[in-house]
PAROSE-319930 format. One record per residue (C-alpha): residue in three letters; z, x, y. Coordinates in nm, 2 decimals, decimal comma. Each point is the difference from the previous one (the first is absolute). Layout:
% residues N
> ALA:Z:X:Y
...
//
This chain:
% residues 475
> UNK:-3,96:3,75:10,55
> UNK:-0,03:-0,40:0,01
> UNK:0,30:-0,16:-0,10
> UNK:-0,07:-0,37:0,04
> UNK:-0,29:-0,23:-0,07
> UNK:-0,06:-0,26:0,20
> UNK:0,00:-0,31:-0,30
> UNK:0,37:-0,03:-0,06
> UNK:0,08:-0,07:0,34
> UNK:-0,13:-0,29:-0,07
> UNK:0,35:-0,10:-0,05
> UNK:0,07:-0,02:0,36
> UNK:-0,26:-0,25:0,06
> UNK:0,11:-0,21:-0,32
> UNK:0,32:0,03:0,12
> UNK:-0,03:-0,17:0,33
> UNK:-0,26:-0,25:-0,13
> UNK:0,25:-0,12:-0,25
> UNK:0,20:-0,08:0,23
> UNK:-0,22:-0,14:0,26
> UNK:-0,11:-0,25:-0,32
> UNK:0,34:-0,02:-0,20
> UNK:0,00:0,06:-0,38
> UNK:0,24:0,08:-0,26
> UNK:0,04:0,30:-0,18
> UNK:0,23:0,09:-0,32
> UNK:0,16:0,34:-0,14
> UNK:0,23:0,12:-0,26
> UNK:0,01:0,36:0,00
> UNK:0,35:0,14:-0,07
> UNK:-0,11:0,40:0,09
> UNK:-0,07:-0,17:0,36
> UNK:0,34:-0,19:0,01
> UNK:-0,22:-0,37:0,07
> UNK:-0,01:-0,28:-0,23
> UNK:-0,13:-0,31:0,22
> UNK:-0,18:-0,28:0,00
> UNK:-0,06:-0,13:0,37
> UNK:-0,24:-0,23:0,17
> UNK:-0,08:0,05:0,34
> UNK:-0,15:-0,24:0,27
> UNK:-0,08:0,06:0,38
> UNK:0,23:-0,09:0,27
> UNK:0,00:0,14:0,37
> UNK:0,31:0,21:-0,07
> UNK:-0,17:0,16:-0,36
> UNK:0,38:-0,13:-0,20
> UNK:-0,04:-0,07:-0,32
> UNK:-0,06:-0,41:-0,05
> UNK:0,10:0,04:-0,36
> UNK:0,19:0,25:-0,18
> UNK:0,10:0,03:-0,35
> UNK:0,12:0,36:-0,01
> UNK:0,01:0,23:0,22
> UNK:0,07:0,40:-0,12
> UNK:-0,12:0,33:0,14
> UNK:0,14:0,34:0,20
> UNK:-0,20:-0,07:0,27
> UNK:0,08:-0,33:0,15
> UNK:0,24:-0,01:0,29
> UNK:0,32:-0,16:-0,11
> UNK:0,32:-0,16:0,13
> UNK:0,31:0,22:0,01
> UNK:0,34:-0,04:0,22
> UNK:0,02:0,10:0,35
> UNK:0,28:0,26:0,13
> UNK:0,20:-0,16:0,30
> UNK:-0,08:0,06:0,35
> UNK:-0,38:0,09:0,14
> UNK:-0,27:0,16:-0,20
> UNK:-0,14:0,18:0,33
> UNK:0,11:0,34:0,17
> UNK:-0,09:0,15:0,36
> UNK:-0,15:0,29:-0,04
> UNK:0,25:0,24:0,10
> UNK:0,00:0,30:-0,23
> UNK:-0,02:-0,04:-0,35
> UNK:0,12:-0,21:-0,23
> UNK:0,33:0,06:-0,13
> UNK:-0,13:0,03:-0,40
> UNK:-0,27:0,23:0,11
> UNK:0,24:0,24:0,20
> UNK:0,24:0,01:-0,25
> UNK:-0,27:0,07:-0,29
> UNK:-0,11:0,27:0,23
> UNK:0,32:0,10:0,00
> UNK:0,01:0,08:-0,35
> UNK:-0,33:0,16:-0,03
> UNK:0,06:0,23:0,27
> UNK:0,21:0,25:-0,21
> UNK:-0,25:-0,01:-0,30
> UNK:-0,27:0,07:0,23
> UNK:0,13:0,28:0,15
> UNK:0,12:0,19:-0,29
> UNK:-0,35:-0,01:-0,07
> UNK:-0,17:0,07:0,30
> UNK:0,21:0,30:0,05
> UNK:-0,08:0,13:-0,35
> UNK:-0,40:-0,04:0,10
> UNK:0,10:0,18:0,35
> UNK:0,15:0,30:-0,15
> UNK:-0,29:-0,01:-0,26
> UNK:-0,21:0,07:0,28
> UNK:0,22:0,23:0,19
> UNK:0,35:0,13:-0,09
> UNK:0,07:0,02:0,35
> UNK:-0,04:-0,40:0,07
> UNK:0,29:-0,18:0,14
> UNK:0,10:-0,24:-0,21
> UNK:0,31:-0,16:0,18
> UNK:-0,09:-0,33:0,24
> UNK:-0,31:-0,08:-0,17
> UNK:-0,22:-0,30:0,09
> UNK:-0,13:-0,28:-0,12
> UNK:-0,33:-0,03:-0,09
> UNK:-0,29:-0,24:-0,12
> UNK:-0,32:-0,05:-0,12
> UNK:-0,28:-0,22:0,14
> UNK:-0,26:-0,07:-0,20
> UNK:-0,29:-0,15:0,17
> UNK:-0,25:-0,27:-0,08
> UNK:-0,37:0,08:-0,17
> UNK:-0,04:-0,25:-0,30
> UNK:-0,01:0,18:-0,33
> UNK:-0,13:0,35:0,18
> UNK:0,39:-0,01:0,17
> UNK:0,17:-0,12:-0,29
> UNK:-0,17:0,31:-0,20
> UNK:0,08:0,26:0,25
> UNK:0,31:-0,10:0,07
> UNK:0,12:0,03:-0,39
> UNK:-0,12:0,33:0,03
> UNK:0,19:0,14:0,30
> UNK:0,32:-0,16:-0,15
> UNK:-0,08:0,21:-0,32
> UNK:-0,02:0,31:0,21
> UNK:0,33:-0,11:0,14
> UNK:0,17:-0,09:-0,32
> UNK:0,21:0,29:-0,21
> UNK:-0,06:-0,24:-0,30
> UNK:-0,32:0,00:-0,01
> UNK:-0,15:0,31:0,12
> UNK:0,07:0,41:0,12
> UNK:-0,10:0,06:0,38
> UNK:0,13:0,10:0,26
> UNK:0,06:-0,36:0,12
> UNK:0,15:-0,14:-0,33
> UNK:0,34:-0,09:0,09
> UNK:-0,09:-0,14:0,34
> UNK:-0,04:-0,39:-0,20
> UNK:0,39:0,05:-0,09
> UNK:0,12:0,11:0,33
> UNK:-0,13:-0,37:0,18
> UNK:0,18:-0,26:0,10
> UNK:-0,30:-0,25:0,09
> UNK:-0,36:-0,10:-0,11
> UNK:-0,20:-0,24:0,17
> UNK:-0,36:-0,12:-0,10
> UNK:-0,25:-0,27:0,14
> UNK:-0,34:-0,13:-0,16
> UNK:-0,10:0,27:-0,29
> UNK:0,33:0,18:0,10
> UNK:0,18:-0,30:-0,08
> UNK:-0,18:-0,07:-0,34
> UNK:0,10:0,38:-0,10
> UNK:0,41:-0,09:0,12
> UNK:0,01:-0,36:-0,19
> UNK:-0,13:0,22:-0,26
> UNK:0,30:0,29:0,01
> UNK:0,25:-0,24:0,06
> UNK:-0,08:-0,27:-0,21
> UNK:0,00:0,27:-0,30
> UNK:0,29:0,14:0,10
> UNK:-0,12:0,31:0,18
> UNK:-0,18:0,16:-0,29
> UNK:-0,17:0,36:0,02
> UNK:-0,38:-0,08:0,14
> UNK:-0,12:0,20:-0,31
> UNK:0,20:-0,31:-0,23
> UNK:-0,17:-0,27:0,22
> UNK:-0,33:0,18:0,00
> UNK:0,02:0,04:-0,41
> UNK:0,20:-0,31:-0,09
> UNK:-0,15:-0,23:0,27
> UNK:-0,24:0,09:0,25
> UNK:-0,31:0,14:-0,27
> UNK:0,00:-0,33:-0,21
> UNK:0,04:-0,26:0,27
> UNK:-0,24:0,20:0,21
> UNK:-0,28:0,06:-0,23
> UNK:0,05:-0,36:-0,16
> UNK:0,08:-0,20:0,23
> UNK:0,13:-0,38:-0,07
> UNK:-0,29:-0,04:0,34
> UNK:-0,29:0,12:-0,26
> UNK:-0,21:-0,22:-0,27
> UNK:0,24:0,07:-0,30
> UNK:0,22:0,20:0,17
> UNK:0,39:0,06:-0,16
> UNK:0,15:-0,32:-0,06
> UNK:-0,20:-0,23:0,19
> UNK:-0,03:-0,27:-0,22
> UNK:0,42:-0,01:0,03
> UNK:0,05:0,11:0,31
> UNK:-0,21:-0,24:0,20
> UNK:0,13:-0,29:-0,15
> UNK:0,37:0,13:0,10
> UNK:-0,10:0,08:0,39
> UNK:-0,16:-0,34:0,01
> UNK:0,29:-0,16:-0,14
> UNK:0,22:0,21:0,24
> UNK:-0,23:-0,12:0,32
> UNK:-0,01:-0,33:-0,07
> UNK:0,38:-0,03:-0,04
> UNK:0,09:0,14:0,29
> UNK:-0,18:-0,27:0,15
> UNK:0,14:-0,25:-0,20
> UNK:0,31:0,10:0,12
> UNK:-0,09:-0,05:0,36
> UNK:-0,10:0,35:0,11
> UNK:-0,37:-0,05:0,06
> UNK:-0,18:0,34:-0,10
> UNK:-0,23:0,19:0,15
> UNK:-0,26:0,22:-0,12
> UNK:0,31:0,30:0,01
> UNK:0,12:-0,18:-0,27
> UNK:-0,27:0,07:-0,25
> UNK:-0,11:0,32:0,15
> UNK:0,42:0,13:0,01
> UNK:0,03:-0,09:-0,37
> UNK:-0,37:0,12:-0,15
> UNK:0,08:0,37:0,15
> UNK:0,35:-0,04:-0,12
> UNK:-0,13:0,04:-0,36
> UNK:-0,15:0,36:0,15
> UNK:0,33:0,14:0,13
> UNK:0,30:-0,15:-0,19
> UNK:0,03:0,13:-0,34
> UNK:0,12:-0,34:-0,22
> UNK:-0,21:-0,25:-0,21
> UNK:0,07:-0,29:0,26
> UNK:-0,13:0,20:0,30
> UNK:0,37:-0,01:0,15
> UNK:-0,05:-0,37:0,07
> UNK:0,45:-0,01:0,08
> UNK:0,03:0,33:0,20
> UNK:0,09:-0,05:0,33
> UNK:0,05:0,21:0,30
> UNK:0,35:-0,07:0,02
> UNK:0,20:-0,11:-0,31
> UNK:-0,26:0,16:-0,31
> UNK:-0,05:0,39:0,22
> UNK:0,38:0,01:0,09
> UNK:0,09:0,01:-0,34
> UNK:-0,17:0,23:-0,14
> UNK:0,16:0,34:-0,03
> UNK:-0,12:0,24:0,23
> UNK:0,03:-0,23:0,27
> UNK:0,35:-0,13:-0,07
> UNK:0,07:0,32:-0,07
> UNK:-0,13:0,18:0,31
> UNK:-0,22:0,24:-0,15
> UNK:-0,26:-0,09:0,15
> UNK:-0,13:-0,05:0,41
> UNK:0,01:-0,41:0,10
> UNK:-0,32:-0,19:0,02
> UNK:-0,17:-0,13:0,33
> UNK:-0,35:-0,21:-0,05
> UNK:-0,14:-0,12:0,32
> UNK:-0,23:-0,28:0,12
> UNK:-0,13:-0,14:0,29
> UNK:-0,02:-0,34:0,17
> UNK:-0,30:-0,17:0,09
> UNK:-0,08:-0,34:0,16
> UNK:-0,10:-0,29:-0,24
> UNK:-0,38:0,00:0,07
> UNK:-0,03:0,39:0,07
> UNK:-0,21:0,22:-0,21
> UNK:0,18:0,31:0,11
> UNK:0,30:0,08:0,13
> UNK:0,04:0,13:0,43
> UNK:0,10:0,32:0,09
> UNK:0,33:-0,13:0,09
> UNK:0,08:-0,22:-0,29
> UNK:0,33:-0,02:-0,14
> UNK:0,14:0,29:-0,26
> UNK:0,16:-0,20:-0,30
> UNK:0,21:0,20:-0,25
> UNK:0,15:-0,06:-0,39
> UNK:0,26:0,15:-0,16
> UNK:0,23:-0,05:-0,28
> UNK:0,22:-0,13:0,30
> UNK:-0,13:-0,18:0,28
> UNK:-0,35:-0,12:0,13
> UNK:-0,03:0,00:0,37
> UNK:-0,14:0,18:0,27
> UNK:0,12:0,22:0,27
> UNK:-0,27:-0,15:0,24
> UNK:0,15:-0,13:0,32
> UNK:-0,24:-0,33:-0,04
> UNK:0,23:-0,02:-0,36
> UNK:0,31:0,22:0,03
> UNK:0,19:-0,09:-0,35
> UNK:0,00:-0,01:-0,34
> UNK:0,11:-0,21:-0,31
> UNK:0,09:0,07:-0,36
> UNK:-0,31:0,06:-0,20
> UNK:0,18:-0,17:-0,26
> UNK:-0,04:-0,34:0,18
> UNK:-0,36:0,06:0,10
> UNK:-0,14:-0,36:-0,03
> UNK:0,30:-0,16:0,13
> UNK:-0,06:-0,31:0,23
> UNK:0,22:0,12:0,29
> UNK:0,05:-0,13:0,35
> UNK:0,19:0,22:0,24
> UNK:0,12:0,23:-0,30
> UNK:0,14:-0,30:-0,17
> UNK:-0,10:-0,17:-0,31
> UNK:-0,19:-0,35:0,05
> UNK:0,17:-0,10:-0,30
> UNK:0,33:0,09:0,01
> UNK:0,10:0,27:-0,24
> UNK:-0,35:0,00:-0,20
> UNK:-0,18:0,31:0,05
> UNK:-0,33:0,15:-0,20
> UNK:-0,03:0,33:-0,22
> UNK:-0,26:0,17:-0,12
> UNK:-0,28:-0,05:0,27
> UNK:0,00:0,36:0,06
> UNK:-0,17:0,05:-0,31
> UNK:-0,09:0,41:-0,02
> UNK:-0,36:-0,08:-0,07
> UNK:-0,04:-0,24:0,33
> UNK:0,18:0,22:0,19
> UNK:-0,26:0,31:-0,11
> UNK:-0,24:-0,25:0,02
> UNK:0,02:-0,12:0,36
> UNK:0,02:0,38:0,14
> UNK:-0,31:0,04:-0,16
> UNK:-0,20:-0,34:0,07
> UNK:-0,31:0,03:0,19
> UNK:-0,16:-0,32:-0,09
> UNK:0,03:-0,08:0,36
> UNK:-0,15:0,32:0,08
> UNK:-0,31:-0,05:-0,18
> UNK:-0,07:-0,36:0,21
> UNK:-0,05:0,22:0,34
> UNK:-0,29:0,09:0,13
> UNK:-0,16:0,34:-0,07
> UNK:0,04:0,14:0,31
> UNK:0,43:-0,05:-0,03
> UNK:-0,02:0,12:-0,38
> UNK:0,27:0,23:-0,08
> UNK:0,04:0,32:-0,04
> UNK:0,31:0,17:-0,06
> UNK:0,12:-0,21:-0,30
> UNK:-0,34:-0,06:-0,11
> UNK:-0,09:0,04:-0,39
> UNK:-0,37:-0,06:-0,08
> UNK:0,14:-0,08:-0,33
> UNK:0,21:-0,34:0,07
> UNK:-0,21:-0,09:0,26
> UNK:-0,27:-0,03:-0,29
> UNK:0,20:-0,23:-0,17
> UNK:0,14:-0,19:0,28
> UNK:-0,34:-0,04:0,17
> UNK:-0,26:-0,15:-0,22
> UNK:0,28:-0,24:-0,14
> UNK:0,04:-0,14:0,37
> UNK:-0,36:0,03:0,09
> UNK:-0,10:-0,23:-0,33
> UNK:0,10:-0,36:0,08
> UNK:0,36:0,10:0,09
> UNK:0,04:0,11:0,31
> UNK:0,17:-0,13:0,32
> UNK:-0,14:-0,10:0,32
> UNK:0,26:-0,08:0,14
> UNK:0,27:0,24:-0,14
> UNK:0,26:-0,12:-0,17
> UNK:0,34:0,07:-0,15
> UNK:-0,15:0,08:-0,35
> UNK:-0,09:0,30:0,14
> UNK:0,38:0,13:0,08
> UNK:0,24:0,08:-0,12
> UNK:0,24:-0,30:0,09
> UNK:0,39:0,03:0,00
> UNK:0,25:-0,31:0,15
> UNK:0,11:0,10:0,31
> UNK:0,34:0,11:-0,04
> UNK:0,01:0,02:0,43
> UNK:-0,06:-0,37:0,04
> UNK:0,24:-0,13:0,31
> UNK:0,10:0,32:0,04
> UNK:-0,03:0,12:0,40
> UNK:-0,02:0,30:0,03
> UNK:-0,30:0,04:-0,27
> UNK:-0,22:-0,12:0,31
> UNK:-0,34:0,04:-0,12
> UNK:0,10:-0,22:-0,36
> UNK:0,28:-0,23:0,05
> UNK:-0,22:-0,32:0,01
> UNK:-0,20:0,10:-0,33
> UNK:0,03:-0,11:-0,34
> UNK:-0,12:0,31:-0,20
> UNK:-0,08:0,42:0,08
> UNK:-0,35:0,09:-0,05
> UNK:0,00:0,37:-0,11
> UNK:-0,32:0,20:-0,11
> UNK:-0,07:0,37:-0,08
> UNK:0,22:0,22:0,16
> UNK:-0,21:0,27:0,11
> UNK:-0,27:-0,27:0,15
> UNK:0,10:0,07:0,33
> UNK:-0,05:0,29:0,07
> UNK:0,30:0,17:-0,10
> UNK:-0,06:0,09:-0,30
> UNK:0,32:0,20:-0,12
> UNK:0,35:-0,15:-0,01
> UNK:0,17:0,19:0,25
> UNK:0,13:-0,30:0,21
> UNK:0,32:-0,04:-0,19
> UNK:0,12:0,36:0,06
> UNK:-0,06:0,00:0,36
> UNK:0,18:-0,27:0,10
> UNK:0,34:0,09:0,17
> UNK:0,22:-0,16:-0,32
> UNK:-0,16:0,28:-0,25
> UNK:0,17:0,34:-0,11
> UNK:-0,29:0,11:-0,14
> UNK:-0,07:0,38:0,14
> UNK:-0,26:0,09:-0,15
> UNK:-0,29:-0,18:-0,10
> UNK:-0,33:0,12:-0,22
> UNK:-0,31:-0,16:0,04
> UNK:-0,25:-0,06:-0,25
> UNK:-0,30:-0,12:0,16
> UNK:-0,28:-0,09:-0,22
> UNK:-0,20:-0,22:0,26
> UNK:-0,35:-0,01:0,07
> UNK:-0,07:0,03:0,34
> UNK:-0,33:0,24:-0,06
> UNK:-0,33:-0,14:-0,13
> UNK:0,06:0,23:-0,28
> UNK:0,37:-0,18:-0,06
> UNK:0,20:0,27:0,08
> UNK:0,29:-0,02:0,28
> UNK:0,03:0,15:0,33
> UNK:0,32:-0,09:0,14
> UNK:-0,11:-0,37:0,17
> UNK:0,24:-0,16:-0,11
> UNK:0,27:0,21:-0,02
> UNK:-0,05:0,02:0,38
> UNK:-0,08:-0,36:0,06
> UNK:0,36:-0,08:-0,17
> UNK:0,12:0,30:0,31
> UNK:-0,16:-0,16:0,29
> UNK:0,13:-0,35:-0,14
> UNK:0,37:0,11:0,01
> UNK:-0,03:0,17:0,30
> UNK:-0,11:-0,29:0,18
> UNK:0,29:-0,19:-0,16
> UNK:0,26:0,27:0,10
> UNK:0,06:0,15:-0,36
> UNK:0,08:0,34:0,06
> UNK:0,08:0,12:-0,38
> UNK:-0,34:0,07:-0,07
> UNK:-0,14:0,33:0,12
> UNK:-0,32:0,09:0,17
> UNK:-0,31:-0,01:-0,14
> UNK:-0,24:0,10:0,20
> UNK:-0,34:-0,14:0,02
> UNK:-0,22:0,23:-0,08
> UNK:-0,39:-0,02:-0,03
> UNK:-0,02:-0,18:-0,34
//
C-alpha cells in the first residue's frame, strides 16, 4: 500500500527556500491556536528581524530555571524515573502474575521481574507490526494466550517506525491498537495530508509552515526533522492540530495512564552522527528520551539533563543566562521524528545503503525530493535532526563538550536496529526484555538476527555483561 506521494513534500523544499530568501507569511486560524502576522528577513543566526506576533505550540519558549545544574553523571537512574518505577512495579505485577497463572496455575508469582518491550526500527512495516504484537499482548483489546502480557510491563522502547508507533500510544494516551487503527490509523493512512487532496491539506500545511518558520523565528534554526516530525504527526496523534503542544515531558506526563502508572514508561532512542556524515559508525553514541531526562549512558557522554529543558543554552550544566531556561523543544513529534530520520541515509552511496531500518516506502519520498535540485554535497545540518548541546563545557562528555549542537538521525541506522541499549546498561532493572524485531536484513526484508547480535558483540566489547548470548549463527 503507498501511503505518501511525493508532491506535498514539496513543503520541505518551500520551507528551507523561504528561508534562504526571507518572506512574510500571515495566519489566523483559531482551531490551530495561531493568529499572526510576521515578516521575516535573513540573517546568519535565522532570528526573526521583525516580529509583530508571535503565537504557536511549537516554538521553543522561555521558562524559569530550577537552582543548581541542569546536568547529572550518569550513575543509575534518575531519581523521578526510579521512583515512577517504583510505583508501577506493583501494578505490573498484579498483572503479570494473573497472565502467569493464566498460563499455568502452578507459576510462581512472588519476586517477579521487570520487564520491557523493544520495539525495533522498519519505517511504517515496524510501526504496523509492532501495533499488532501489542494487540496480541493487550487484555483490552484481544483473547490469546498472550493478552495480558501488555499490562504486566513496566517499559517500552521504540526507534525509527518503532518510535512513530510509541509517539503514537503515548501521545493518545495508550489507546487499544484496534481504537488507533479505527479512529486514527485507516483515515490518516489512506488519506494522507502527504497526497494531492489528501485530509486537510489545505489547513494543515499552512499550520506546519507557520509552525517551521516560527521556530526559526524564535532562534531555533529547523531542520528538515522539523517538517518531516510534524507532517507524520497528523498520522499518529489523534487531534485536529496534529498535537503541535505535546511534549515528551510536560504534555505525556499528564495524561492519565502515565501519571497514573498504568501503563510501562517510554524510551525512544537515537543516534549521534558527525555534522557532514551520511550515516552513523558502528560505535556512534546511543542517545535516549524520556518523559524525564535526555542523555546517554555512553562513556564518550555519561549524563543526562531534564528533557524539559532540552534547548537550553548551557555551559557546564549551568544556564548561560542566569535563571532563563527553554521548554518545549522536546516537541513529541521531533522527537519521533529524529529516531526515524534517514535523510542522511539516503545521501550515501549505494554500496553503504541501509538495511535494517530500511523502508522502500520513505526512502521514495525522501529520495527523489533530494535528488531534484535539493540535495547536499556537502551534507549539512538540514539533514539532522539538531538539538543544543546541553553537554557544552562539560568534561567528562569527552567526545561533545566543545560543540554547539547534537546531531541525531534514525536510531536503527547503525546497525543496531532494536533499542536494547538502555536495558543493558548496568543502571537498569529491567529483567526481562522482549524483542520485536521487524528489520530487514534479507533481500526479501525479513530479519535474521543481525542486529540483535551486532548490539551483543558491541556491549561485549564495551564490558556490558546484562545482555545474554546470542550466538552467531549462519544467517
Amino acid at each position: 500500500m503507498t501511503l505518501f506521494l511525493i508532491p506535498q513534500w514539496t513543503l520541505i523544499a518551500f520551507l528551507l527556500s523561504t528561508y534562504a530568501d526571507g518572506a512574510a507569511i500571515s495566519h489566523d486560524d483559531p482551531a490551530f491556536g495561531y493568529k499572526f502576522i510576521a515578516v521575516f528577513e535573513q540573517k546568519p543566526d535565522y532570528k526573526m528581524q521583525r516580529q509583530i506576533v508571535l503565537s504557536g505550540g511549537y516554538v521553543p519558549s522561555s521558562t524559569s530555571c530550577p537552582a543548581g545544574s541542569l546536568l547529572r553523571p550518569a550513575k543509575g537512574l534518575s531519581q523521578s524515573e526510579s521512583e515512577w518505577i517504583s510505583k508501577r512495579k506493583p501494578k505490573a505485577d498484579a498483572a503479570l502474575a494473573s497472565w502467569l497463572k493464566g498460563i499455568n496455575a502452578e507459576f510462581t508469582t512472588t519476586n517477579l521481574p521487570l520487564v520491557g518491550l523493544a520495539i525495533s526500527g522498519g519505517g511504517y512495516r515496524s510501526a504496523l507490526e509492532g501495533a499488532g504484537v501489542i494487540q496480541a499482548f493487550d487484555s483490552r483489546d484481544s483473547q490469546l494466550e498472550t493478552s495480558g502480557l501488555y499490562q504486566g510491563l513496566g517499559y517500552i522502547a521504540g526507534l525509527s517506525g518503532g518510535a512513530l508507533l510509541l509517539s503514537s500510544i503515548v501521545g493518545n494516551n495508550y489507546p487499544t491498537m484496534s481504537s488507533l487503527r479505527d479512529n486514527l490509523w485507516k483515515e490518516a493512512f489512506n488519506s494522507s495530508i502527504l497526497m494531492h487532496g489528501g485530509r486537510n491539506a489545505s489547513s494543515v500545511i499552512p499550520a506546519i509552515t507557520a509552525d517551521i518558520l516560527f521556530k526559526g523565528a524564535a532562534g531555533f534554526q529547523p531542520t528538515l526533522t522539523d517538517p518531516y516530525g510534524r507532517l507524520l504527526a497528523y498520522q499518529y496523534i489523534n487531534s485536529g492540530d496534529g498535537g503541535v503542544s505535546t511534549t515528551l515531558s510536560s504534555s505525556i506526563t499528564r495524561k492519565s495512564n502515565l501519571a497514573q502508572f498504568n501503563a510501562p514508561y517510554p524510551i525512544i532512542t537515537a543516534l549521534a552522527i558527525q555534522l557532514g556524515g551520511c550515516r552513523p559508525t558502528p560505535n556512534a553514541t546511543q542517545y535516549e528520551f524520556t518523559p524525564h531526562e535526555f542523555g546517554s549512558w555512553d562513556k564518550n557522554v555519561n549524563a543526562f539533563t531534564p528533557t524539559k529543558y532540552l534547548g537550553t543554552n548551557l555551559s557546564n550544566g549551568l544556564p548561560r543566562e542566569q535563571g532563563k531556561c527553554i521548554q518545549n523543544y522536546d516537541n513529541l513529534s521531533y522527537i519521533a521524528g529524529t529516531s526515524s530520520s534517514i535523510f542522511s541515509l539516503t545521501l550515501c552511496p549505494s554500496s553503504t545503503s541501509d538495511t535494517g531500518t530500511r523502508d522502500e516506502t520513505l526512502t521514495g519520498i525522501i529520495q527523489p525530493l533530494l535528488n531534484n535540485g535539493h540535495s547536499h554535497p556537502n551534507i549539512t545540518r538540514d539533514v539532522y535532526g539538531a538539538y543544543p548541546n546541553p553537554f557544552q563545557n562539560y568534561a567528562p562528555a569527552t567526545s561533545i563538550s566543545a560543540d554547539k549542537e547534537i546531531y541525531l538521525v534514525d536510531g536503527g541506522s547503525g546497525l543496531q536496529n532494536n533499542p536494547i541499549w538502555p536495558f543493558i546498561q548496568p543502571a537498569s532493572r529491567v529483567q526481562v526484555l522482549v524483542v520485536n524485531d521487524n528489520s530487514a536484513d534479507t533481500p526479501d526484508n525479513y530479519p535474521n538476527g543481525t542486529e540483535i547480535l551486532a548490539t551483543y558483540l558491541r556491549a561485549r566489547e564495551l564490558g556490558l555483561s546484562r545482555m545474554p548470548l546470542i550466538p552467531a549463527g549462519s544467517r
